[in-house]
mmCIF file as gemmi writes it, N, C-alpha and C atoms, coordinates in Angstrom:
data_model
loop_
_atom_site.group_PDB
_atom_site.id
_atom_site.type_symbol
_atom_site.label_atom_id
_atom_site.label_alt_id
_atom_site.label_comp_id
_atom_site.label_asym_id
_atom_site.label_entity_id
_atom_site.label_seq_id
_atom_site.pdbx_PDB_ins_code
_atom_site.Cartn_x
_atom_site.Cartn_y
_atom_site.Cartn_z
_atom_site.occupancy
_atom_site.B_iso_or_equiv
_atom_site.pdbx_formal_charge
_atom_site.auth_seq_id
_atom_site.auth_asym_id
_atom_site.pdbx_PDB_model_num
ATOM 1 N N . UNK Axp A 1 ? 11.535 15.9 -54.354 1 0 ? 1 A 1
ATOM 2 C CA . UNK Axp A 1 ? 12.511 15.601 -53.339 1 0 ? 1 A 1
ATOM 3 C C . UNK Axp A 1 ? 12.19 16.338 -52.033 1 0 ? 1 A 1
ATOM 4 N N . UNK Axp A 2 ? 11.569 17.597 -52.076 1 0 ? 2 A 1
ATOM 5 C CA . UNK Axp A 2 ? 11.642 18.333 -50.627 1 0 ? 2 A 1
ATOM 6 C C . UNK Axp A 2 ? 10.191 17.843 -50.417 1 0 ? 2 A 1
ATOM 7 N N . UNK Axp A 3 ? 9.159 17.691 -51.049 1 0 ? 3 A 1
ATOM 8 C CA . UNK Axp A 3 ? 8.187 17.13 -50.641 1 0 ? 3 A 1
ATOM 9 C C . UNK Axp A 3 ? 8.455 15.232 -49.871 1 0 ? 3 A 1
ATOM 10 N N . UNK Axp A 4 ? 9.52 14.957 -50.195 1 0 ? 4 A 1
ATOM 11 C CA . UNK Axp A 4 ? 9.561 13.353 -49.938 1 0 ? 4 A 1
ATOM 12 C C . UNK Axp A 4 ? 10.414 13.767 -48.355 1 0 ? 4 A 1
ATOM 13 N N . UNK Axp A 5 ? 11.51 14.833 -48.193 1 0 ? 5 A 1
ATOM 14 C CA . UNK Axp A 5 ? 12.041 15.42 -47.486 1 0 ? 5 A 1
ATOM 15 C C . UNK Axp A 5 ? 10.895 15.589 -45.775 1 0 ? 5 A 1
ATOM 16 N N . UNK Axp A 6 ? 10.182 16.367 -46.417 1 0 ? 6 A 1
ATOM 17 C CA . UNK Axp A 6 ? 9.403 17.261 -45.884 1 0 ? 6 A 1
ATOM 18 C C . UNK Axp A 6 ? 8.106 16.078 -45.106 1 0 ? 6 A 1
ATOM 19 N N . UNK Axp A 7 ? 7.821 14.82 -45.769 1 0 ? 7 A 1
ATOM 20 C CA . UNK Axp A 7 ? 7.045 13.681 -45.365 1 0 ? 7 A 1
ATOM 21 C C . UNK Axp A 7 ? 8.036 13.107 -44.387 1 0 ? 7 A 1
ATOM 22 N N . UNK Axp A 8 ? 8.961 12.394 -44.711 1 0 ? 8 A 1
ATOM 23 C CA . UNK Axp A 8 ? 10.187 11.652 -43.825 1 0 ? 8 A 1
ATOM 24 C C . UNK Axp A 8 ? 10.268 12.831 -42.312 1 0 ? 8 A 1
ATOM 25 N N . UNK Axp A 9 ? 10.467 13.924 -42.481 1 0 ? 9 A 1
ATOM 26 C CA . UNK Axp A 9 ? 10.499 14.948 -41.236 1 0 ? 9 A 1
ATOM 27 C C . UNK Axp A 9 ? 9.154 14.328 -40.815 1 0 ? 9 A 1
ATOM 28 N N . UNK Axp A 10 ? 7.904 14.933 -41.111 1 0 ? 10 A 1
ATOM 29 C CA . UNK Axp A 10 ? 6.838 14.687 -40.378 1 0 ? 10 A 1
ATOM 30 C C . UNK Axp A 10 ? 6.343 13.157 -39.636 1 0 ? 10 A 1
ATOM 31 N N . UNK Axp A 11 ? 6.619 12.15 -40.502 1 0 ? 11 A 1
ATOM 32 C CA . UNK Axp A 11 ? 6.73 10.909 -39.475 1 0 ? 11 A 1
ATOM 33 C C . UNK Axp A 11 ? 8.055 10.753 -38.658 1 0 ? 11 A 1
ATOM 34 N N . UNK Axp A 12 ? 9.18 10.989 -38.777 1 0 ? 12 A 1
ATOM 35 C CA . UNK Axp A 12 ? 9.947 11.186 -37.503 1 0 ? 12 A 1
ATOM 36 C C . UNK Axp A 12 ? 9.829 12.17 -36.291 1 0 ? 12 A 1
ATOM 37 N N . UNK Axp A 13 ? 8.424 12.997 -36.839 1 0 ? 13 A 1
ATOM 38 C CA . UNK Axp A 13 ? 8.154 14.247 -35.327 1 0 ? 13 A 1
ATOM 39 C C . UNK Axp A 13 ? 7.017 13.435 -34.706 1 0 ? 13 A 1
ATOM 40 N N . UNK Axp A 14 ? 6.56 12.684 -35.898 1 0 ? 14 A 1
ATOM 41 C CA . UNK Axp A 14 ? 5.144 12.299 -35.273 1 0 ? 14 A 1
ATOM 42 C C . UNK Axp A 14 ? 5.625 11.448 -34.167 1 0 ? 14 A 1
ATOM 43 N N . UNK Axp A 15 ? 6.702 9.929 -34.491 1 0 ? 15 A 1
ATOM 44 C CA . UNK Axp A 15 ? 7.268 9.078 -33.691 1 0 ? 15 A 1
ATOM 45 C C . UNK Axp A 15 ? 7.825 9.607 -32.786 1 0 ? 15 A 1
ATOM 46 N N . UNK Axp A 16 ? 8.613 10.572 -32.867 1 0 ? 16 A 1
ATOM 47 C CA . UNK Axp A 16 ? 9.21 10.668 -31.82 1 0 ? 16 A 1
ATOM 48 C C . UNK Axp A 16 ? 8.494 11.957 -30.515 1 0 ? 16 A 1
ATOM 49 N N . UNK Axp A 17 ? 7.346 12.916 -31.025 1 0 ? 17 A 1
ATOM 50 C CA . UNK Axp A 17 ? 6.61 13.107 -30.084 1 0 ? 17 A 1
ATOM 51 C C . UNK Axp A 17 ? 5 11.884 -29.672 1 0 ? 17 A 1
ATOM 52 N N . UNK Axp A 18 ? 4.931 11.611 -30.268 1 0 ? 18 A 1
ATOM 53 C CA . UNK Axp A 18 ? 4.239 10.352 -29.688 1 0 ? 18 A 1
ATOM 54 C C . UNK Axp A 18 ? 5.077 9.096 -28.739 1 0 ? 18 A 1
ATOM 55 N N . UNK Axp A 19 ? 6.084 9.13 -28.917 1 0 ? 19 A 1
ATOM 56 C CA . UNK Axp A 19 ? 6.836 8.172 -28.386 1 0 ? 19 A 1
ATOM 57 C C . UNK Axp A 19 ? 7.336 9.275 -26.46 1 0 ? 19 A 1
ATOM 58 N N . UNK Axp A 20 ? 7.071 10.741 -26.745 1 0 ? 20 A 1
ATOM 59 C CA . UNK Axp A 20 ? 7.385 11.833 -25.579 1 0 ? 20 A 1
ATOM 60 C C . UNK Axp A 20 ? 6.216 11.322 -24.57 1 0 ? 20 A 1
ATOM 61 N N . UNK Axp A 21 ? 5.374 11.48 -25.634 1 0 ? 21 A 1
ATOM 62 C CA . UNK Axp A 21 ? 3.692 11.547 -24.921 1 0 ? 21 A 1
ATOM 63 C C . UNK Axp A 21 ? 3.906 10.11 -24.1 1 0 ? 21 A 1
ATOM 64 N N . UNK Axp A 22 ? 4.044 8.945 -24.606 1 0 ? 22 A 1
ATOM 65 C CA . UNK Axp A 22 ? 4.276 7.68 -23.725 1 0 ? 22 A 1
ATOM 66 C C . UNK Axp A 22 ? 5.155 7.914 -22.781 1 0 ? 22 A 1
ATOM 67 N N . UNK Axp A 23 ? 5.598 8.316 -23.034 1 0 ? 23 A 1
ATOM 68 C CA . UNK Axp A 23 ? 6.628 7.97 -21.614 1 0 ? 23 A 1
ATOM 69 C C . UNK Axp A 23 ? 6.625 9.103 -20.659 1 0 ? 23 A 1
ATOM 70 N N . UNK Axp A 24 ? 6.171 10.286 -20.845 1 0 ? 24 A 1
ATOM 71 C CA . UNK Axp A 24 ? 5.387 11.115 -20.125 1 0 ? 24 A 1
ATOM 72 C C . UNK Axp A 24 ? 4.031 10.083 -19.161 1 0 ? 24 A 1
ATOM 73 N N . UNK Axp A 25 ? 3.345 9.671 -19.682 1 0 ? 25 A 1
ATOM 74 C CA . UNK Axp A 25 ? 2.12 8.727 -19.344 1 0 ? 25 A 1
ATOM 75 C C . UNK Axp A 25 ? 2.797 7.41 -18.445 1 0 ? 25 A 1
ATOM 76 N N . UNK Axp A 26 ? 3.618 7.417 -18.993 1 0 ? 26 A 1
ATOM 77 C CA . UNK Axp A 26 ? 4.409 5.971 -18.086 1 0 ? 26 A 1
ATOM 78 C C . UNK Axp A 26 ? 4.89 6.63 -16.614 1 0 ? 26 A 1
ATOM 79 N N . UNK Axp A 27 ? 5.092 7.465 -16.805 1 0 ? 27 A 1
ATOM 80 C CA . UNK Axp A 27 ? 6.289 8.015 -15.816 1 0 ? 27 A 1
ATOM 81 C C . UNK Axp A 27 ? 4.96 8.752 -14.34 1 0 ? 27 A 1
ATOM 82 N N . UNK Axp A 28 ? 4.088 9.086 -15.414 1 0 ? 28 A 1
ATOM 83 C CA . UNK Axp A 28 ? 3.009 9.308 -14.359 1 0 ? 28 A 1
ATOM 84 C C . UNK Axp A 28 ? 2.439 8.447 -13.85 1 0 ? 28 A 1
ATOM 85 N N . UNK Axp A 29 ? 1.982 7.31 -14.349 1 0 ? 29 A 1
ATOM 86 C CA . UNK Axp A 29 ? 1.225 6.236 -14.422 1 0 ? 29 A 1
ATOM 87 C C . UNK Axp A 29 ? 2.796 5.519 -12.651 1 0 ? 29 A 1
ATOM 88 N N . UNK Axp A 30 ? 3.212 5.33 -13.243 1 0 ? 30 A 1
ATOM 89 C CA . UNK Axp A 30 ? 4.107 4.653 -12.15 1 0 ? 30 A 1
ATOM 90 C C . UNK Axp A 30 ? 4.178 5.325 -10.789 1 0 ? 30 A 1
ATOM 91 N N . UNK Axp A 31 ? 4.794 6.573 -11.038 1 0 ? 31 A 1
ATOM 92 C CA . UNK Axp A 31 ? 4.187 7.395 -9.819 1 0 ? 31 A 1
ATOM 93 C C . UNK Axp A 31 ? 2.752 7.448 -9.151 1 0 ? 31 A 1
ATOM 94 N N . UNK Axp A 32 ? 1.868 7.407 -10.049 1 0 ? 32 A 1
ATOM 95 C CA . UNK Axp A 32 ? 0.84 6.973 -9.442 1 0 ? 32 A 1
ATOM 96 C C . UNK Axp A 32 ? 0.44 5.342 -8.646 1 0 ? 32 A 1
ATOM 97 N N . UNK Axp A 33 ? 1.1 4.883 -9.594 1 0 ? 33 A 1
ATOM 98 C CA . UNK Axp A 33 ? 1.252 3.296 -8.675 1 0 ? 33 A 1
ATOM 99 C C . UNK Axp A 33 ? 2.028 2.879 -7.892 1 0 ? 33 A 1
ATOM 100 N N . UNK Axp A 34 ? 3.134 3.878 -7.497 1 0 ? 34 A 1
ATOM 101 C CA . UNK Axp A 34 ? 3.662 3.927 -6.338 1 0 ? 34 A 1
ATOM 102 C C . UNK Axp A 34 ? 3.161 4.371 -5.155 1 0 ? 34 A 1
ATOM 103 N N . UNK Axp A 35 ? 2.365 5.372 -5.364 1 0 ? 35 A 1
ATOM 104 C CA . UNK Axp A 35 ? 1.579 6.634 -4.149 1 0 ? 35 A 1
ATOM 105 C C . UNK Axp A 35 ? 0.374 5.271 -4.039 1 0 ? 35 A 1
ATOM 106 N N . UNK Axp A 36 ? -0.387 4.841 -4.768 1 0 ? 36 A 1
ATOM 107 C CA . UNK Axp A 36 ? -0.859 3.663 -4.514 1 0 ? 36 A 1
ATOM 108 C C . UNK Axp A 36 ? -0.731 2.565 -3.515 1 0 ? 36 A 1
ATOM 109 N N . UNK Axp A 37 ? 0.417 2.114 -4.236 1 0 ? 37 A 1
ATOM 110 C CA . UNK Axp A 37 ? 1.675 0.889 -3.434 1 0 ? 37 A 1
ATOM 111 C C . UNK Axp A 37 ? 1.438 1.461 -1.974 1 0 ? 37 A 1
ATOM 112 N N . UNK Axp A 38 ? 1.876 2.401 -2.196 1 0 ? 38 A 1
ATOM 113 C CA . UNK Axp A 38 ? 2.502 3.103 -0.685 1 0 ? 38 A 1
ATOM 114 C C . UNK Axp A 38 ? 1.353 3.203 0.196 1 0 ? 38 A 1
ATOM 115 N N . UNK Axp A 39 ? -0.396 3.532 0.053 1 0 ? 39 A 1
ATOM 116 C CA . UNK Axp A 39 ? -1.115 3.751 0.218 1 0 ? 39 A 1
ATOM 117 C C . UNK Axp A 39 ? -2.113 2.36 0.685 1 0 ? 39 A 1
ATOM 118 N N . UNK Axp A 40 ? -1.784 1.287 -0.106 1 0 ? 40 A 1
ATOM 119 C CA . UNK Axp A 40 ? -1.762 0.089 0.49 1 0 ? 40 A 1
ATOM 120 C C . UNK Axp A 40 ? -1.479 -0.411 1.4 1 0 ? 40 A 1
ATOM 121 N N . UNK Axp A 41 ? -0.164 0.129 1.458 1 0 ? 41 A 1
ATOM 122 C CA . UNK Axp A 41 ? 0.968 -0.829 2.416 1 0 ? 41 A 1
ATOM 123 C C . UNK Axp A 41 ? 0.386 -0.072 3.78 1 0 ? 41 A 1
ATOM 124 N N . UNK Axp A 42 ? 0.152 1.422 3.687 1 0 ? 42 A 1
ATOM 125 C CA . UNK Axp A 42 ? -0.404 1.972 5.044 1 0 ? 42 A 1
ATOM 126 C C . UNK Axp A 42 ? -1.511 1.523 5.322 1 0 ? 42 A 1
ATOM 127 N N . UNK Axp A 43 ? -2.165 1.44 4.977 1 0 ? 43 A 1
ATOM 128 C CA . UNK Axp A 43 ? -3.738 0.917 5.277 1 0 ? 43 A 1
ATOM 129 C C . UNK Axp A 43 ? -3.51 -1.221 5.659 1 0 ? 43 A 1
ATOM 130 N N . UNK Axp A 44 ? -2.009 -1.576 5.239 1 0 ? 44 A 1
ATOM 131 C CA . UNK Axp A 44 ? -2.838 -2.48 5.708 1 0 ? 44 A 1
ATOM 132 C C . UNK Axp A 44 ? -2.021 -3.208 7.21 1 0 ? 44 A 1
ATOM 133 N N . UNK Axp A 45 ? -0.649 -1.883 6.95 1 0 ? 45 A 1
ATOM 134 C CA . UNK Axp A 45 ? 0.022 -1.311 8.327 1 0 ? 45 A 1
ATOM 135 C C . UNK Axp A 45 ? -1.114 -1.434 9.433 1 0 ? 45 A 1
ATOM 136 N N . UNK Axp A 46 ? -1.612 -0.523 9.332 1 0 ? 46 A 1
ATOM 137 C CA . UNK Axp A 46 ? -2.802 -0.164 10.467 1 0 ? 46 A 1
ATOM 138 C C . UNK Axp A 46 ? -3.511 -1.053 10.501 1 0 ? 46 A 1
ATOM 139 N N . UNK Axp A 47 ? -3.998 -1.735 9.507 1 0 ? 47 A 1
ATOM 140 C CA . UNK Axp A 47 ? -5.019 -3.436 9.848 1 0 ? 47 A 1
ATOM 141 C C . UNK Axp A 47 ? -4.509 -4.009 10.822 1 0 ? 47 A 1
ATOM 142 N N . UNK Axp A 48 ? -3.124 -4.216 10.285 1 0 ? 48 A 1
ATOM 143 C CA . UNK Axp A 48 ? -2.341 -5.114 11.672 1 0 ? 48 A 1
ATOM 144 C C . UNK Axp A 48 ? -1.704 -4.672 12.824 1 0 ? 48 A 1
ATOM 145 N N . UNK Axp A 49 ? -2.047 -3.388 12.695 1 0 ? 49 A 1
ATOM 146 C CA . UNK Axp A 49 ? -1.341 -2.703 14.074 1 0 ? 49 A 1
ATOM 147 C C . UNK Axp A 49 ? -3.168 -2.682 15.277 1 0 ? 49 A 1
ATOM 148 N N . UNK Axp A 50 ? -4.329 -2.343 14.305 1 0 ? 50 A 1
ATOM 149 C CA . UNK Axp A 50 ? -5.396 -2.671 15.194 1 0 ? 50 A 1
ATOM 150 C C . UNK Axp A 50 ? -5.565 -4.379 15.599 1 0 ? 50 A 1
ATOM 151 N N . UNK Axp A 51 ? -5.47 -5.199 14.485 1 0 ? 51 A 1
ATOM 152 C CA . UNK Axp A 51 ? -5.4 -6.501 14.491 1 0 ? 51 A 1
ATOM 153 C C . UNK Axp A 51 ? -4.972 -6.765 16.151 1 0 ? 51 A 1
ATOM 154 N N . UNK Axp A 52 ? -3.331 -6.499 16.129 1 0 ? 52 A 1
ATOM 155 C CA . UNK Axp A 52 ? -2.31 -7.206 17.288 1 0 ? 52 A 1
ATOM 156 C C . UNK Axp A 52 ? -2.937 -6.224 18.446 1 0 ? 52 A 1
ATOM 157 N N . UNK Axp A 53 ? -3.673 -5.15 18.545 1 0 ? 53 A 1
ATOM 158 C CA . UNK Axp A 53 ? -4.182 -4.511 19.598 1 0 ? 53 A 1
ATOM 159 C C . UNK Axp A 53 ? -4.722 -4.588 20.487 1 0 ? 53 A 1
ATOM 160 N N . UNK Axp A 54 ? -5.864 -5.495 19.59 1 0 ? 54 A 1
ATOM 161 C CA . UNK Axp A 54 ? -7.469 -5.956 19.822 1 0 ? 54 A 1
ATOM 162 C C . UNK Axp A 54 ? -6.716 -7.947 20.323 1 0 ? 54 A 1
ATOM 163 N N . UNK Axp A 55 ? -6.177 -7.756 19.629 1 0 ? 55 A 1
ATOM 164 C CA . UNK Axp A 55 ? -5.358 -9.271 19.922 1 0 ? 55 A 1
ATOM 165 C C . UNK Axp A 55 ? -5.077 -9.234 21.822 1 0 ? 55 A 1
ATOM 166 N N . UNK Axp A 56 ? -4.257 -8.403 21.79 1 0 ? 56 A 1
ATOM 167 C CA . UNK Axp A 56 ? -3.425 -7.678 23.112 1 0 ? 56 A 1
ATOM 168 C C . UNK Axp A 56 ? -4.676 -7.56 24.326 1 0 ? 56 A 1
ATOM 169 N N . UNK Axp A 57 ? -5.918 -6.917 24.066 1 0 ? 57 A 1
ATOM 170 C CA . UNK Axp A 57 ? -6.578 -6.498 24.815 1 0 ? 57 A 1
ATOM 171 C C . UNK Axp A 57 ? -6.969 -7.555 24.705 1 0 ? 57 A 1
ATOM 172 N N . UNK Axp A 58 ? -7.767 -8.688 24.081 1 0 ? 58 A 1
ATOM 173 C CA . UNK Axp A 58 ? -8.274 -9.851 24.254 1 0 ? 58 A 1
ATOM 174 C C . UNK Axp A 58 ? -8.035 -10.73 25.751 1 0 ? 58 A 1
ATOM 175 N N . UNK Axp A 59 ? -6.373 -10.97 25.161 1 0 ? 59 A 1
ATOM 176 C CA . UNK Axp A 59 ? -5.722 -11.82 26.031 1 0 ? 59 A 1
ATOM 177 C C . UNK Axp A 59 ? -5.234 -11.179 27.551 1 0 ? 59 A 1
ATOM 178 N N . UNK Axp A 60 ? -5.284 -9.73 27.839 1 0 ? 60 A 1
ATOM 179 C CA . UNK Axp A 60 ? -5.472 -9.166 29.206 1 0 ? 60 A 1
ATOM 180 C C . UNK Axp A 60 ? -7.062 -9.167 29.625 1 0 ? 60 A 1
ATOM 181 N N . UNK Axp A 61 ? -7.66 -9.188 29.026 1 0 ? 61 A 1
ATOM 182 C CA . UNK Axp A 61 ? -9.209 -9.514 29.498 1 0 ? 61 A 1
ATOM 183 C C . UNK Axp A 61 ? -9.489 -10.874 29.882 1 0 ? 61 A 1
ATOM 184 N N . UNK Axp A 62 ? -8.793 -11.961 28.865 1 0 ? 62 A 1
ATOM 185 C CA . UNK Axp A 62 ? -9.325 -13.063 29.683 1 0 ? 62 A 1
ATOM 186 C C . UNK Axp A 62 ? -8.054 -13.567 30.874 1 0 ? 62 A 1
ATOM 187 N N . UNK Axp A 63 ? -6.66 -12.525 30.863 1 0 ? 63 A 1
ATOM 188 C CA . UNK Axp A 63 ? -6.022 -13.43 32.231 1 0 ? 63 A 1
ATOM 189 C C . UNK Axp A 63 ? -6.8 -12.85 33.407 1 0 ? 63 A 1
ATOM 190 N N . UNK Axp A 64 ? -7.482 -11.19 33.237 1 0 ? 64 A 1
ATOM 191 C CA . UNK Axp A 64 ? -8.248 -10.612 34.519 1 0 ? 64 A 1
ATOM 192 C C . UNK Axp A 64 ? -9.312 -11.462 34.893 1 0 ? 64 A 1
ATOM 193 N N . UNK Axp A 65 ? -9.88 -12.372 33.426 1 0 ? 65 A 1
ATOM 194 C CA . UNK Axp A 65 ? -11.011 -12.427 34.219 1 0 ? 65 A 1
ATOM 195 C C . UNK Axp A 65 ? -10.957 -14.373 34.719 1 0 ? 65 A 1
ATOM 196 N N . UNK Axp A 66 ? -9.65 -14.77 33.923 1 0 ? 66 A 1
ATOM 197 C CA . UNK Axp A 66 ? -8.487 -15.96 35.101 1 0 ? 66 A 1
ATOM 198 C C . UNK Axp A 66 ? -8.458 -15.494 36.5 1 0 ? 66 A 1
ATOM 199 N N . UNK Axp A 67 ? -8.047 -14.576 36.673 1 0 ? 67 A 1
ATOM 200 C CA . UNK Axp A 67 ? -7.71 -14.139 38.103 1 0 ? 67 A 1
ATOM 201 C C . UNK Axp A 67 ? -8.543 -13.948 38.91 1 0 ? 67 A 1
ATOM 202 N N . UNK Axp A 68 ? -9.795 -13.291 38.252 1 0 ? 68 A 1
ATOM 203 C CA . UNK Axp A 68 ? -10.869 -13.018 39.484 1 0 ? 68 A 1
ATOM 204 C C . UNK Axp A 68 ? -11.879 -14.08 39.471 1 0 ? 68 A 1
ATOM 205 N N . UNK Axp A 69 ? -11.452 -15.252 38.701 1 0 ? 69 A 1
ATOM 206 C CA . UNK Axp A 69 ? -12.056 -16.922 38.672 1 0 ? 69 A 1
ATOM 207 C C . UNK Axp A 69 ? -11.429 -17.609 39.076 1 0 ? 69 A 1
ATOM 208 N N . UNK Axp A 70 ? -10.556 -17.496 40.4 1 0 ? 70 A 1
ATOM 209 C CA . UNK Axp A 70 ? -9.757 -18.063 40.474 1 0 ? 70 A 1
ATOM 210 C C . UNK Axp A 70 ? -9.871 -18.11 42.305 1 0 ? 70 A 1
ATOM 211 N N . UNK Axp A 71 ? -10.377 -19.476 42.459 1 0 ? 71 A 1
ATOM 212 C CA . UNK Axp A 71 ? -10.593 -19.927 44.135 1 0 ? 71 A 1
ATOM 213 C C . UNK Axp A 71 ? -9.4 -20.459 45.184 1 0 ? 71 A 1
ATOM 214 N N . UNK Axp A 72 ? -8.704 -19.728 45.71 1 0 ? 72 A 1
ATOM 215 C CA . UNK Axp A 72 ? -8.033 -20.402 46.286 1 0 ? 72 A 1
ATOM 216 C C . UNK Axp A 72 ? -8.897 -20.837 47.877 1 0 ? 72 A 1
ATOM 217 N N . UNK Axp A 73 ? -7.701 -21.868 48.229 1 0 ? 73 A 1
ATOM 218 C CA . UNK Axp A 73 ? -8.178 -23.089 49.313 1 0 ? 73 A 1
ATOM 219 C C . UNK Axp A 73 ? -7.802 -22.16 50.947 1 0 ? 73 A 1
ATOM 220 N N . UNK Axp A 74 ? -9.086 -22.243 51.619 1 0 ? 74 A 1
ATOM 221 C CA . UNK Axp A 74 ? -8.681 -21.686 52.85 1 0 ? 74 A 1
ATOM 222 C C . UNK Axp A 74 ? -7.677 -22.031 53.655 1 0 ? 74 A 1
ATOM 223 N N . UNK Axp A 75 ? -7.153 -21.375 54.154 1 0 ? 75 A 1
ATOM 224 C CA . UNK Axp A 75 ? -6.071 -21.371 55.241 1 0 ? 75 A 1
ATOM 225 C C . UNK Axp A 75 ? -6.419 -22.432 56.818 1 0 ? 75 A 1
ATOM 226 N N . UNK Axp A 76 ? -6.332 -22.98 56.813 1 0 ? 76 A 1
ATOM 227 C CA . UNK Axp A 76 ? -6.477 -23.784 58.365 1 0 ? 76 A 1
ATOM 228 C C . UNK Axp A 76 ? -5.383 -23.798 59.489 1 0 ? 76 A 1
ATOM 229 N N . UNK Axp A 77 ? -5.732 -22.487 60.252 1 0 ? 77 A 1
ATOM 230 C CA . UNK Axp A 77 ? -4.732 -23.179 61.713 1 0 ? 77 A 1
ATOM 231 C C . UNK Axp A 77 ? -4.904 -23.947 62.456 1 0 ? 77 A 1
């Protein structure tokens, strides 16, 4: 009986620290795929913040270079 006792204890420590160990691992694991997530989302922040930049400077380069292509008609008195 204390030997059958004494088995029943040891698979309920085993389950239930193996079952610690998971969710220890989960709990990291997620945090890590959050700092991830998060690490993504910045990097692709900044893609589109250079993206609309380079966008920005584009379109002031070609109205300057509208403007200094640009003939107006002489004046006649």
């Amino acid at each position: 009986m204390k030997r059958f006792a004494f088995f029943i204890l040891i698979l309920f420590s085993i389950l239930l620290g193996g079952s610690g160990l998971a969710s220890a691992q989960t709990r990291n694991s997620s945090r890590y795929d959050s700092h991830a997530v998060r690490k993504a989302n910045r990097k692709q922040q900044k893609a589109q913040k250079k993206y609309a930049k380079a966008q920005r400077k584009a379109e002031r380069k070609m109205l300057k270079t509208e403007r200094k292509n640009t003939s107006y008609p002489t004046r006649k008195f």
